[in-house]
C-alpha positions as CSV (number, residue, x, y, z in Angstrom):
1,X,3.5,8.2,-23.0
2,X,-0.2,8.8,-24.3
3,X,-1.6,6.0,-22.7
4,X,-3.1,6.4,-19.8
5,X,-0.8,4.2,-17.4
6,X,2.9,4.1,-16.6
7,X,4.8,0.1,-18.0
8,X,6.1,-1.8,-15.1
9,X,9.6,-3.0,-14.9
10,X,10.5,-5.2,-12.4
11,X,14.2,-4.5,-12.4
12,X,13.5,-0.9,-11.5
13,X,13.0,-2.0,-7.7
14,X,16.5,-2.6,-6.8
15,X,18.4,-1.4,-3.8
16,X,19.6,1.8,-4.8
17,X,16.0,3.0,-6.4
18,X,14.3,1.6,-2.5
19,X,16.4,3.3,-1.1
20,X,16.0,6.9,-2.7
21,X,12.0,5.9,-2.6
22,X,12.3,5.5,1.2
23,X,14.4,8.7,1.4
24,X,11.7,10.8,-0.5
25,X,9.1,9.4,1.9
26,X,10.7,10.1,4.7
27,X,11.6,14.0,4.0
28,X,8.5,14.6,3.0
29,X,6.7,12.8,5.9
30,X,9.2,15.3,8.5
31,X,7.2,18.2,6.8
32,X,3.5,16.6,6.7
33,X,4.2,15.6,10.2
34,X,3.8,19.1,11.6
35,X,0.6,19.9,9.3
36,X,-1.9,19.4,12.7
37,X,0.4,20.0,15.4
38,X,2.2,23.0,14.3
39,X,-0.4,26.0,13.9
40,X,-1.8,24.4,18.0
41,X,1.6,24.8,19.0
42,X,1.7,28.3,17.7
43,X,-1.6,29.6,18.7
44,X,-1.5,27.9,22.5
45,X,2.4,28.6,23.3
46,X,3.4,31.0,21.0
47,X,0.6,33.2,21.5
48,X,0.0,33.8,17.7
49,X,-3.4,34.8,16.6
50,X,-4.7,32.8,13.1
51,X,-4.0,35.4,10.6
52,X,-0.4,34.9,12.0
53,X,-0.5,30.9,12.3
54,X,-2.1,31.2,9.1
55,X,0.9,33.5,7.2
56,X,3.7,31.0,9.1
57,X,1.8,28.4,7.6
58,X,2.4,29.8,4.3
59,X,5.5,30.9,4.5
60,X,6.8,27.2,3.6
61,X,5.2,27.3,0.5
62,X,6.8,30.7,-0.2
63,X,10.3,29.2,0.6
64,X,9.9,26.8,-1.7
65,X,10.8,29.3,-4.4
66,X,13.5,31.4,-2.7
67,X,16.7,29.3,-3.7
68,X,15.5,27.1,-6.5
69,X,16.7,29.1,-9.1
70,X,20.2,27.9,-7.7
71,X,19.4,23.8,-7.7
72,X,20.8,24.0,-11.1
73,X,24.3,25.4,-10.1
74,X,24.5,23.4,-6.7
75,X,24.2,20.1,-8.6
76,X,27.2,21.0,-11.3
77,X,29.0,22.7,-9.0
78,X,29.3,20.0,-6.5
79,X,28.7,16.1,-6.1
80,X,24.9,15.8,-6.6
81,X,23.9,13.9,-3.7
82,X,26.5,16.1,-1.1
83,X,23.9,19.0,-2.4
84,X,21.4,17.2,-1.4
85,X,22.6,16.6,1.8
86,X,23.3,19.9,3.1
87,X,20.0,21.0,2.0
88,X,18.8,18.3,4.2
89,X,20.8,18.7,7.3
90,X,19.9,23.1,6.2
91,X,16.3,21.7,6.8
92,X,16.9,19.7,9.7
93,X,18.5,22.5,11.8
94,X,15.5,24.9,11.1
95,X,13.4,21.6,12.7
96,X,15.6,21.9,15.8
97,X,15.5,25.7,16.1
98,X,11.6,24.7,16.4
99,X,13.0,22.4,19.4
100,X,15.4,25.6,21.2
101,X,12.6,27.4,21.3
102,X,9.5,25.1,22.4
103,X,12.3,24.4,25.2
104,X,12.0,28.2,25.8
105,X,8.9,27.9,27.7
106,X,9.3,31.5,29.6
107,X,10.0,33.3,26.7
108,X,7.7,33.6,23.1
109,X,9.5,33.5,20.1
110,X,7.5,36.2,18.6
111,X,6.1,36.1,14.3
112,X,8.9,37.2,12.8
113,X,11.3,34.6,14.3
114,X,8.7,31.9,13.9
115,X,8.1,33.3,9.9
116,X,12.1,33.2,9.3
117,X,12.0,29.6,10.8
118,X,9.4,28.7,8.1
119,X,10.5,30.4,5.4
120,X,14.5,28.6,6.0
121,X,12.7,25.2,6.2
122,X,11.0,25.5,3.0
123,X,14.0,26.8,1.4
124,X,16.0,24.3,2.3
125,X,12.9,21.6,1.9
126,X,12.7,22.5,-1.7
127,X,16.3,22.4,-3.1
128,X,16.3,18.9,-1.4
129,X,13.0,17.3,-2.9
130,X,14.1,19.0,-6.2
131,X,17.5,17.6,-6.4
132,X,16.3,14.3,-5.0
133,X,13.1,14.0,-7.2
134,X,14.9,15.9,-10.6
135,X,18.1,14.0,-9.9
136,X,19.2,11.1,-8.0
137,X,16.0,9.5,-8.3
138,X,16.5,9.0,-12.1
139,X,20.2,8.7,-11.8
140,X,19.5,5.2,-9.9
141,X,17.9,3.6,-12.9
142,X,17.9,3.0,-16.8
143,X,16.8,5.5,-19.1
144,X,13.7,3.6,-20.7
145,X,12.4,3.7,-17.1
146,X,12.6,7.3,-15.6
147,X,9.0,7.7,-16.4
148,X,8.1,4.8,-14.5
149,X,10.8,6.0,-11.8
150,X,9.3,9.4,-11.6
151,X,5.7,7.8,-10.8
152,X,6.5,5.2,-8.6
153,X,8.8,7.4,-6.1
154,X,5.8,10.3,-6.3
155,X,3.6,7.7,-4.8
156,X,6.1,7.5,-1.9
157,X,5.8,11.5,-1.3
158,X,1.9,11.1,-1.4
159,X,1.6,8.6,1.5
160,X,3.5,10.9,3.8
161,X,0.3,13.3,3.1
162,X,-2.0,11.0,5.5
163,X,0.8,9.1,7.4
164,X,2.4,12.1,8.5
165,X,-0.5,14.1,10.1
166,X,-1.9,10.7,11.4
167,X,1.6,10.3,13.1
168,X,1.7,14.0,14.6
169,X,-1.7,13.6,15.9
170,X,-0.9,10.4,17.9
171,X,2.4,11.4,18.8
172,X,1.4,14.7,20.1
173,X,-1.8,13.3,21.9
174,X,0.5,11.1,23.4
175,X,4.2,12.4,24.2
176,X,3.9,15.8,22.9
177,X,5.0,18.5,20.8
178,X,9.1,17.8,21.7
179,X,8.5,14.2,20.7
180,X,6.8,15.4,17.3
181,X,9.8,17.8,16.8
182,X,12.3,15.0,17.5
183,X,10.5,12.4,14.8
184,X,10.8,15.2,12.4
185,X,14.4,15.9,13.0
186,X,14.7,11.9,13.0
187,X,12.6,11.9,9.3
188,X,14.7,14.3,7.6
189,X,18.1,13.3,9.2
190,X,17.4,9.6,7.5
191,X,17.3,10.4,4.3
192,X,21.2,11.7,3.8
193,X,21.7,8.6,5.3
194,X,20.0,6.6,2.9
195,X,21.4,8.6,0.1
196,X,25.2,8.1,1.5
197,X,24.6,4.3,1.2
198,X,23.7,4.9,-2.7
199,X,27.0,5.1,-5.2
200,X,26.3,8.2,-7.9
201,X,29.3,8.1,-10.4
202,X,31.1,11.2,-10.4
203,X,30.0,14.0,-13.6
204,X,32.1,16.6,-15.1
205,X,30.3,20.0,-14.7
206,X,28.8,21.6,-17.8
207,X,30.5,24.3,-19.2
208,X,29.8,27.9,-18.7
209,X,27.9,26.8,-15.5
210,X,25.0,30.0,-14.5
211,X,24.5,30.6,-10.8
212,X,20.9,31.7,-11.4
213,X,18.4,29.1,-14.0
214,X,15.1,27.9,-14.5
215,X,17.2,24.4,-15.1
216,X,15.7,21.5,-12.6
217,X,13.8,24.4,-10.8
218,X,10.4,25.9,-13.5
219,X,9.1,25.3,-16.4
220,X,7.5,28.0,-17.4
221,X,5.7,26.8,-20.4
222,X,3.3,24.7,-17.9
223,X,1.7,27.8,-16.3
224,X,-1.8,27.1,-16.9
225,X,-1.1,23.2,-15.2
226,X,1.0,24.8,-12.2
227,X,-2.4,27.1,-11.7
228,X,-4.6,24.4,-11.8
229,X,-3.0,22.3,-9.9
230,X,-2.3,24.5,-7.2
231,X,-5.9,25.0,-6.6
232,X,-6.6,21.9,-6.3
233,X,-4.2,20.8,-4.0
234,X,-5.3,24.8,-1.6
235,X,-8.6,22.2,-1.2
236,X,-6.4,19.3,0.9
237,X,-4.4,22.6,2.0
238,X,-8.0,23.8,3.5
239,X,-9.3,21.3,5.0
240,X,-6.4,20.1,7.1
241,X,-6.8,23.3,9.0
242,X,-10.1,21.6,10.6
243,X,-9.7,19.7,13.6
244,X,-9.7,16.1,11.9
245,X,-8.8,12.6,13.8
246,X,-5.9,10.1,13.2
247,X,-8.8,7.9,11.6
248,X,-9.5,10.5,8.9
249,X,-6.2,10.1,7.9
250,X,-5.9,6.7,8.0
251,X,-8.8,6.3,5.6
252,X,-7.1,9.2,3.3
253,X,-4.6,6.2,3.2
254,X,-7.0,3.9,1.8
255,X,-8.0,5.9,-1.1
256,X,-4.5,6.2,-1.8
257,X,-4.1,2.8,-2.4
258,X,-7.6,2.3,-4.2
259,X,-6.4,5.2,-6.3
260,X,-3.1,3.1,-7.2
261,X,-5.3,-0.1,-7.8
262,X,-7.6,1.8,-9.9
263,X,-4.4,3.6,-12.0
264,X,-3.5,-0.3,-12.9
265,X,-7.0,-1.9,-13.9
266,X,-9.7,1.1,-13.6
267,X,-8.7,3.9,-16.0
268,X,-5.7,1.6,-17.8
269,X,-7.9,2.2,-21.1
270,X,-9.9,5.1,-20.0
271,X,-10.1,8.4,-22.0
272,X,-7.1,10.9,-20.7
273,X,-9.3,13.2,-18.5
274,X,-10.9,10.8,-16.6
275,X,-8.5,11.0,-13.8
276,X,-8.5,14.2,-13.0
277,X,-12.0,14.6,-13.7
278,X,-13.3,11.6,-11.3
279,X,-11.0,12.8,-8.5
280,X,-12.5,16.3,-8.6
281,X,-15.8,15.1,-8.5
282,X,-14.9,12.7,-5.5
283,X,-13.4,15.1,-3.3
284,X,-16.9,17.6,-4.4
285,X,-18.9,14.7,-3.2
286,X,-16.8,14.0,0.0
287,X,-17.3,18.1,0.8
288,X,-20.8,17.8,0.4
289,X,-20.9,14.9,2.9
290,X,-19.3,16.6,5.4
291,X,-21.2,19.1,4.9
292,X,-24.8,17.9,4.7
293,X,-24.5,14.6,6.7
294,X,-23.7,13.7,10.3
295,X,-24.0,9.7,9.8
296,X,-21.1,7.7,10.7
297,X,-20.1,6.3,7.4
298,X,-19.2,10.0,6.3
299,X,-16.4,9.9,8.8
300,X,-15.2,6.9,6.2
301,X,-16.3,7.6,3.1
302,X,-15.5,11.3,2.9
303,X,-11.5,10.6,3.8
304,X,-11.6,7.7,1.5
305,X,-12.9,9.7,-1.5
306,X,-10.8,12.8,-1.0
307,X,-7.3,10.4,-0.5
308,X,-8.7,8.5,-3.8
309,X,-9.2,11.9,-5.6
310,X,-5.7,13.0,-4.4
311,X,-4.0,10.0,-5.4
312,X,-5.4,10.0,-9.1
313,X,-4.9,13.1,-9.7
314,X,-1.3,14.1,-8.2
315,X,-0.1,11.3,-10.2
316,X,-1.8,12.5,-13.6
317,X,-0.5,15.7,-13.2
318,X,3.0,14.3,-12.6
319,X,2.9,12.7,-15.7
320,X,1.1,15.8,-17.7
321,X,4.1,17.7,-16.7
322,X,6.6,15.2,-18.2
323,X,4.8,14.7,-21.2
324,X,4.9,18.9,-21.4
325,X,8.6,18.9,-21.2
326,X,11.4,19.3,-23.6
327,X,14.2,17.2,-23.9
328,X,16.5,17.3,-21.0
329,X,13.6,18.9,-18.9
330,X,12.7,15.9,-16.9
331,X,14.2,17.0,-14.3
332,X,12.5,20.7,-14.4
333,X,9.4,19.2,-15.2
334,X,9.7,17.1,-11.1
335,X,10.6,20.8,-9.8
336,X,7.4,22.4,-11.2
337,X,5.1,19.7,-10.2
338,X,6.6,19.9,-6.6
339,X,6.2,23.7,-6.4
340,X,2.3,23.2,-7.7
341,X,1.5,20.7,-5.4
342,X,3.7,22.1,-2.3
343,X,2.4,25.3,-2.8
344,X,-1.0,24.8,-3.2
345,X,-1.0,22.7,0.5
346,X,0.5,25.9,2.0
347,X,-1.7,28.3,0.2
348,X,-4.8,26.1,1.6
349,X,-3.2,26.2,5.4
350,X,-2.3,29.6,5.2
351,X,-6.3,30.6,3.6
352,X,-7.5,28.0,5.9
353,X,-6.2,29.6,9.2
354,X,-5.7,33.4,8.1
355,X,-9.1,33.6,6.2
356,X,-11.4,31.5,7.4
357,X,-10.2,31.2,10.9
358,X,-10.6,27.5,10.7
359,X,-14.0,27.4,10.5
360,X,-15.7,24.0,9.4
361,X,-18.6,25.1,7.8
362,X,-16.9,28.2,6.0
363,X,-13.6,26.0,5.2
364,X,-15.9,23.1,3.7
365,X,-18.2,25.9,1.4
366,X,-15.0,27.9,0.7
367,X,-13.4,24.4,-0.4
368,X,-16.8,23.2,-2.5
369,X,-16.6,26.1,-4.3
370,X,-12.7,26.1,-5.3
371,X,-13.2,22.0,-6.3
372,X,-15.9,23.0,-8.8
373,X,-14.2,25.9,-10.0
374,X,-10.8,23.4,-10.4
375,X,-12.9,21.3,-12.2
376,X,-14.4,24.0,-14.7
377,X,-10.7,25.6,-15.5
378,X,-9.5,22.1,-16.1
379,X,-12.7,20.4,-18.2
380,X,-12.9,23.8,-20.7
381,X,-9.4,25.0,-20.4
382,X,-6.3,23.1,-18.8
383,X,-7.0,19.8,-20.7
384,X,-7.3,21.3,-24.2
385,X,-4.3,23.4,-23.8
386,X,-2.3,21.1,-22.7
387,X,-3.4,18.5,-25.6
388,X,-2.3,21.2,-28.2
389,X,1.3,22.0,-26.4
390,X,2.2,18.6,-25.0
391,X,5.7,17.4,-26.5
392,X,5.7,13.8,-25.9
């Protein structure tokens, strides 16, 4: 675990672990898939003004936390993957309360109905990935490979952050809002499917089970790592609030998958910081570009460094927070580096929209500025603390 990649074990690719890989995609990807077409839709139908757009916006990230404390309880209480489920088809209803009431064309659905609707589907949206990602994910392979498990299926969660907003943009240039509403419903609703086809052995509850614990949901000896990677992730939050194209997205992809390369055979012997510190200064460079320059190779290079940046450093935190963990807080570990990253994207759209009312030049400064300050706290304070409390 103090090397700086993951090993690679070809018998962890079996059915069962595709499977939950494909599910964890997918969810994700009926969330990300709203990111650019959701705040239009509230601000040209709904009638919403930014600061409002902006505070719906963040209310997902806000749900997140509401019913985690019970992910603990739900998965002794009943059969693992049925909690996952419901939490799933949960999530998928507030999606088609969305649909009811973009049907509604005569009528608005007014803030507080559309903030209830947001705050529901990050509720439910977080007790799923946090089961799914603290829990059946592990429970489909060995225990010499969680690690690896953990890693690979983050990756899958990652790509739905430029293939979903490159698939609402197109859809909704296209076919519409309905038809983007209908993907998402059809993205979640996969998922439970995928899980039903996978066979996890039935577990006696613990004893003494409490309705209310930090168990699979915080860990709350990885504060200063939750803060830091929260504001780097309100940057991505930030800038998806600007009016960006399907090919900005697409090229996010690519430094995804450089990123992955570069985990492999770029920083496989590189010091421990390197990561984190490389994608920060990426995505600094990439703001400056946007900034600065009007050429046409910024509409490539900026996406490309900022999914690069994303990718190396979404998956070194991932495995900071395992290696920060006790034992039999893998699974807590997941839930905290879900809340960081899930929370920082809302915190950037709600900042983004409420804030800075979406405006380029003022979202890119506002953004430069929180990427070098992310890169200060972690060079001279995140790295060295977590150095002297890691327990792996």
């Amino acid at each position: 675990m103090n090397t700086q990649n993951t090993p690679v074990h070809i018998r962890l690719w079996h059915r069962d672990f595709w499977l939950m890989a494909f599910a964890n995609l997918l969810l994700t990807l009926g969330v990300y898939i709203l990111i650019p077409v959701l705040p239009l839709w509230l601000l040209e139908d709904e009638n919403l003004s930014l600061q409002e757009t902006g505070l719906a916006m963040g209310a997902f990230g806000l749900g997140l936390w509401l019913l985690g404390c019970f992910t603990s309880f739900l998965v002794q209480h009943f059969r693992r993957n049925m909690a996952c489920i419901w939490a799933i088809l949960l999530m998928a209803a507030s999606l088609g309360a969305l649909y009811y009431l973009d049907l509604q064309q005569a009528q608005f659905a007014g803030f507080p109905v559309i903030l209830l609707q947001r705050l529901a589907m990050g509720a439910a949206f977080g007790v799923a990935q946090m089961i799914l990602s603290s829990t059946l994910i592990i429970d489909t392979c060995e225990s010499f490979q969680r690690t690896e498990a953990n890693h690979s299926a983050s990756w899958f969660s990652r790509f739905a952050l430029s293939l979903g907003p490159m698939a609402g943009i197109i859809l909704m240039r296209y076919f519409g809002f309905l038809t983007v509403l209908l993907t998402a419903i059809g993205c979640t609703l996969v998922p439970a499917l995928l899980i039903l086809f996978v066979h996890f052995p039935f577990r006696a509850p613990e004893e003494d089970i409490q309705v209310f614990s930090l168990d699979r949901f915080f860990l709350p000896q990885s504060w200063p790592l939750l803060l830091n990677l929260i504001v780097i992730t309100a940057v991505a939050g930030m800038l998806m609030t600007l009016p960006l194209s399907e090919m900005f997205y697409a090229m996010m992809m690519a430094g995804f998958l450089l990123a992955l390369l570069a985990q492999r055979f770029v920083f496989r012997n590189a010091e421990l910081k390197s990561e984190v510190v490389t994608g920060l200064v990426l995505t600094g460079c990439a703001l400056l570009m946007m900034l600065t320059r009007e050429q046409a190779i910024v509409l490539f290079a900026a996406p490309l460094f900022i999914g690069f940046g994303l990718g190396i450093i979404g998956s070194r935190f991932l495995l900071f927070f395992i290696k920060l963990s006790r034992h039999c807080q893998r699974g807590t570990s997941q839930s905290t580096f879900l809340l960081g990253w899930e929370s920082g994207l809302a915190a950037g759209l709600c900042v983004g929209y409420a804030c800075l009312e979406a405006q380029q030049e003022t979202v890119l400064r506002t953004a430069l500025v929180i990427t070098v300050a992310a890169l200060m706290l972690y060079n001279f304070f995140t790295h060295r603390w977590f150095l002297s409390h890691k327990n792996r």
